[in-house]
N, C-alpha and C positions, 0 to 999 in steps of 0.2 A: 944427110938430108932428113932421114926422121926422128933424129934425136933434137933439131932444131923445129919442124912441127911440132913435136912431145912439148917444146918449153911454150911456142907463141898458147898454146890451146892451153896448157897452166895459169899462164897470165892474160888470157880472156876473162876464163871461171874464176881467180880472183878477183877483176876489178869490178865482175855483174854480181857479185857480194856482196860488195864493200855499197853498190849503189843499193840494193837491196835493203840494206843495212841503214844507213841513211836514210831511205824512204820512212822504215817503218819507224824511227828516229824523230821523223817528223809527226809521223800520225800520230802517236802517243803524247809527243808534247800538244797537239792542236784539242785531241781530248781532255787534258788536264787543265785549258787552259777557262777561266770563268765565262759561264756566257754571261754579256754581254747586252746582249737584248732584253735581258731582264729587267722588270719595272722595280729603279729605287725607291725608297721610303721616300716621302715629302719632306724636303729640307723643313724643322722648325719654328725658320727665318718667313717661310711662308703661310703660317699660323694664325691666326687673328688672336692676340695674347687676351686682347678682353672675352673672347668667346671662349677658349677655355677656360678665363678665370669663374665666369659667369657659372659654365658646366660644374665647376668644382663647387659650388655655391650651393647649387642648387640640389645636391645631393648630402649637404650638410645638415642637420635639422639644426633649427633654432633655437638658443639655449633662453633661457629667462631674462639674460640680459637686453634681449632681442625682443620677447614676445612671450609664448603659452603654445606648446605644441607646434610651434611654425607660426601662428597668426601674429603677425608683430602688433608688439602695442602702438597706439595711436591708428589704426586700420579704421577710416570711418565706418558707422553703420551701414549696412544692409550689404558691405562688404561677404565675400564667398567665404565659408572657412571649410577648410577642407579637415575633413577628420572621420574616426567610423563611429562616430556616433550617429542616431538616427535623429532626424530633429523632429523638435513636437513643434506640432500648431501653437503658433500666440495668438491668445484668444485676445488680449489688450492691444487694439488696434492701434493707440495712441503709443507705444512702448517702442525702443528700436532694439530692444535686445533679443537675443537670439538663442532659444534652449534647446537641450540634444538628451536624448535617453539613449542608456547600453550598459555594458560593465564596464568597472575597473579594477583588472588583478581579479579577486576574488568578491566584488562587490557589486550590487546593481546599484546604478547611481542616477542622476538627473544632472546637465552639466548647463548651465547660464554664462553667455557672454555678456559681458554690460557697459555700455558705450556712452562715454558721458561726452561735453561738448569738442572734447583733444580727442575723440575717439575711442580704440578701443583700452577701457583699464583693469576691468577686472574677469577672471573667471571665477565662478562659484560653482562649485560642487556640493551637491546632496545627498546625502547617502539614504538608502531605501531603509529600513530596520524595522525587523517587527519584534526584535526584542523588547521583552515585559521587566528584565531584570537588572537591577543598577550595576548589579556586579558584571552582568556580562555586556553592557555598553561600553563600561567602563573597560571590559576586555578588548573591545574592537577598537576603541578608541588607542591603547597603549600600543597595540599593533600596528596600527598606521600609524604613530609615533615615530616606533621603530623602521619604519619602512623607510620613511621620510629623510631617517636620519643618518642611514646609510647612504644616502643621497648628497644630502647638505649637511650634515654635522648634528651636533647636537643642539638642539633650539636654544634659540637668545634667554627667552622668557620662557617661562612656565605658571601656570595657576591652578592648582587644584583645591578644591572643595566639594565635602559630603557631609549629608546629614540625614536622619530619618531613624526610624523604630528598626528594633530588630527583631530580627523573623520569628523572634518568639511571642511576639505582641499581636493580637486579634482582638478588636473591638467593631462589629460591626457599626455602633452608634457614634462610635467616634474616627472614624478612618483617617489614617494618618499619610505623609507621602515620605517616598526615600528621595533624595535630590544627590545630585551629580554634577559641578560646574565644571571642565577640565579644560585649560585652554593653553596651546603651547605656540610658540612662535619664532619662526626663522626669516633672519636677513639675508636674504642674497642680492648684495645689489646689481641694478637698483631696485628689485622688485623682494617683494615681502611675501611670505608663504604661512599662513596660521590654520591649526587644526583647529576646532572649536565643537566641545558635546556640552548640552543645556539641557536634562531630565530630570522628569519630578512623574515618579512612579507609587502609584497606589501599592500600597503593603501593607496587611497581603492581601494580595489581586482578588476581591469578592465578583459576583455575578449583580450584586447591585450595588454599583459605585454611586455615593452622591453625587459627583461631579464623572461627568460621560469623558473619554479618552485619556490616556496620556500624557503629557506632556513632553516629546525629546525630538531632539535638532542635533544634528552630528554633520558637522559641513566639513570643507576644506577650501581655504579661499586663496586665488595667487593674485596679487593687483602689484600696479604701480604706482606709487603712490605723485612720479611728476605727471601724470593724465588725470587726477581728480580735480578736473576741472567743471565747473557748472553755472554758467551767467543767468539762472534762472533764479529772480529775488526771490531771499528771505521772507517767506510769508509774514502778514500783518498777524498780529495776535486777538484773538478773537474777543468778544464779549461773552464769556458765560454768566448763565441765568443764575442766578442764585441755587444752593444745593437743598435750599427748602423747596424750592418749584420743582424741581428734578423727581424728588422724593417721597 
């Protein structure tokens, strides 16, 4: 009799193992298995494609093909331009263009948008200078040259011309000037990019110049040239007086 108790109580405690064993079988695959409740990504298909093409756009900047900094060319006047320059008062009431002071790189400059009848065509830049010497305009101006031209290549055209006394020359009665023409020029179409320096400096510099300031203009101009457009005629040509009445 109690060798047959001894086996039923054996094959009890095996089979409450075996379900043991199973149980926890189960637990472990129910933890491994993914939840579920979790919020999927937004299928693609539900996307608005023009509104992220738009987004990608908009973080693009505009290349010259397009416009000048972002403002695209043909942008009528009194159009917004966003940029960090600060803009100056237009005192010329009648004008619709639109000027901005600040730096650029290493230069203080003055920048002009200018809007003919297609809108907007050209930006002009000024450069501020209070150099007195041909040689050293002429430094800044190769600079920006080379600035340029790691940009867009090397210019289509080039013009250089100088002339003038040399530094060994002093006549107060006869004062002479040094001049400086330097003008380089790149195509990128369809828009045109031209450096341009224009001085004629007293040499050497007296405290009583016969003729009062300087002469130099050191620009940078980008335009297009399919917006220079302008339906305003050709003015009539005048009658002048004769240049004995004048004189």
């Amino acid at each position: 009799m109690r060798p047959i108790l001894s086996t039923f109580l054996f094959i009890t405690y095996l089979f409450s193992q075996e379900n043991n064993t199973q149980q926890d079988s189960v637990l472990q695959s129910a933890e491994m298995e993914p939840d579920t409740t979790t919020e999927m990504p937004t299928p693609m298909s539900n996307v608005d494609p023009d509104e992220s093409v738009n987004q990608v756009l908009t973080s693009v900047p505009l290349g010259l093909d397009s416009g000048y900094k972002g403002f695209a060319w043909g942008s009528p006047s009194g159009s917004t331009i966003s940029t960090i320059f600060a803009p100056m008062v237009n005192l010329d009431t009648a004008s619709t263009n639109q000027s901005f002071t600040g730096t650029l790189g290493l230069d203080s400059v003055k920048v002009k948008y200018s809007f003919a009848d297609s809108g907007f065509w050209k930006a002009e830049i000024d450069f501020i200078i209070d150099e007195n010497e041909v040689e050293h305009l002429i430094s800044i101006f190769r600079r920006l040259e080379k600035n340029i031209s790691q940009v867009y290549g090397a210019p289509k055209s080039t013009k250089q011309q100088e002339s003038g006394p040399s530094n060994a020359y002093s006549d107060i009665f006869d004062q002479k000037y040094a001049t400086a023409f330097y003008r380089s020029k790149w195509t990128i179409t369809p828009a045109v990019v031209e450096l341009y320096l224009n001085a004629s400096i007293l040499q050497p510099l007296t405290d009583l110049p016969v003729f009062s300031d300087n002469h130099k203009v050191l620009k940078l101009v980008y335009y297009n040239p399919d917006y220079m457009h302008s339906s305003k005629p050709t003015p009539e040509p005048e009658d002048l007086p004769s240049i004995f009445d004048i004189y």
